[in-house]
N, C-alpha and C positions, 0 to 999 in steps of 0.2 A: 308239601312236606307231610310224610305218615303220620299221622296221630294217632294210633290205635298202639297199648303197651303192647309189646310181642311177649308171648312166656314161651318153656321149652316147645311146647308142642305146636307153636305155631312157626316155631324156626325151624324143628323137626318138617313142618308141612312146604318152607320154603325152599330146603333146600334138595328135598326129593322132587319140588317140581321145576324146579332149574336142571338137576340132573334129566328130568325125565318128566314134559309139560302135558304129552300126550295119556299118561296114565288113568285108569278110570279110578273117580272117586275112591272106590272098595278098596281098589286096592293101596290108594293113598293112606285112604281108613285102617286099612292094614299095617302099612309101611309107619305108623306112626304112632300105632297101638291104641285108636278110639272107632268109636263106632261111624259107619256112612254117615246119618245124618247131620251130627256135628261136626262132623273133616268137613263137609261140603259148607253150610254154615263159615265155620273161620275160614276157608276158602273166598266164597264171598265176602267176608269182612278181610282180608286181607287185599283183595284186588278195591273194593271200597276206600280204604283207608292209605291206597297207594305202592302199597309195598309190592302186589304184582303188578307190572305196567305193562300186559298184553302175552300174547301166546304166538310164536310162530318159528316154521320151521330152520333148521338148519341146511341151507341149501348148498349143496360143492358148486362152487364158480367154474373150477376147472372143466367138472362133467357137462357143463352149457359152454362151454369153449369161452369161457374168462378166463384168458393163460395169464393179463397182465395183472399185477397188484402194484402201487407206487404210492407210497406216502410222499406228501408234497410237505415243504414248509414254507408258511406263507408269512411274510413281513409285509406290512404296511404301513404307508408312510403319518396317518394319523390314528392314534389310537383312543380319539374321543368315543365316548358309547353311542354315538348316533352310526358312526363309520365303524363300528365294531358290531353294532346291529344289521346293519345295509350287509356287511360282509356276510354274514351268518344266514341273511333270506337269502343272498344269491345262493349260498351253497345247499340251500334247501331246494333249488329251485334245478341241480347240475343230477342227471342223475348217475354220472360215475362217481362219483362223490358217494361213498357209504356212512361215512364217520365224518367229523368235525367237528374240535377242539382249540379250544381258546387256555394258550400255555403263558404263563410269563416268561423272562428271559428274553433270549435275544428273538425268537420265534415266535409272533402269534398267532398263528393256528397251526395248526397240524391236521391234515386233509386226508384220510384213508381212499384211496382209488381203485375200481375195480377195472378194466377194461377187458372186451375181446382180445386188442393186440396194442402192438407198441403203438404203429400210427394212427389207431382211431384214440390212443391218451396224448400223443402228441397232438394232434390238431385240436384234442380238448383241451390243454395246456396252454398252446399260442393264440386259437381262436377265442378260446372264453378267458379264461384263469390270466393268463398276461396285463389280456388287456380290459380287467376287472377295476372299474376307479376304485382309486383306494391303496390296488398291488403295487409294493416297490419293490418286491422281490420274489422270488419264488426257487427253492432249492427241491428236487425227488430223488428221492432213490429208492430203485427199484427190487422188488421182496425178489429173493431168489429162490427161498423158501420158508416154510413157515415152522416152529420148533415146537410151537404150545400157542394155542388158543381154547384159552378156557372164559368162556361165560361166567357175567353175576359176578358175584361173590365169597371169598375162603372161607364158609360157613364153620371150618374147624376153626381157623382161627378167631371169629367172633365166641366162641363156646369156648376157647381157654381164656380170653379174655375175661369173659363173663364168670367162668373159674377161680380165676384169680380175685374178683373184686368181689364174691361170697362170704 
């Protein structure tokens, strides 16, 4: 958990480098109206204290011939946290598996999948994921396409919040 207080200029810093991670210092420096060496500084005290959790590219699946996307939903038959931890390393362990989410309601988890094609998700589906101890269910449906994927977090909206409660 972050411990470090955020003030404007350091959410000013976050959220130009969510939009844009590759940028050089200066011109962060710039983007947020203080000089290089302390942009770079709260830089470091911000990945220190948690708030950035790493750097890396945005890659098109499709341009590597990932045509399939499927979100799975996965029910299991015990929801102790021993079998709700076991679940969580295997999905660590899958590598079409991108994302994995522990939801309440009638679904617990929600499984983002990337595949080349249908039949190399289906035989990850039947040959791993089916017959995963623990799976009593498993529902997918498959992305047709995609309307908005946005990274992070609504940086406006944390800054009318913070507006209001001034």
């Amino acid at each position: 958990m972050p411990s470090h207080k955020l003030d404007e200029i350091d959410r000013k810093i976050l959220a130009e480098l969510q939009a844009d991670g590759r940028m050089t210092n200066v011109e962060l420096a710039k983007r947020v109206g203080i000089s290089a060496p302390p942009c770079l500084r709260r830089v470091r005290t911000l990945e220190e204290s948690g708030y950035i959790k790493g750097y890396h590219a945005v890659v098109d699946a499709r341009a590597l011939n990932f045509e399939v996307q499927v979100f799975a939903m996965v029910g299991l038959q015990s929801q102790a946290e021993v079998d709700l931890s076991k679940f969580e390393a295997k999905c660590q362990e899958w590598p079409l598996v991108r994302e994995c989410h522990m939801l309440n309601g009638e679904v617990d988890f929600i499984l983002k999948c990337v595949a080349p094609d249908l039949s190399t998700f289906q035989s990850f589906l039947t040959g791993e994921l089916l017959s995963t101890e623990n799976v009593a269910s498993v529902k997918t449906s498959l992305v047709i396409r995609c309307a908005k994927d946005e990274p992070g977090v609504p940086f406006e909206v944390l800054e009318a919040r913070l507006a209001q409660n001034a």
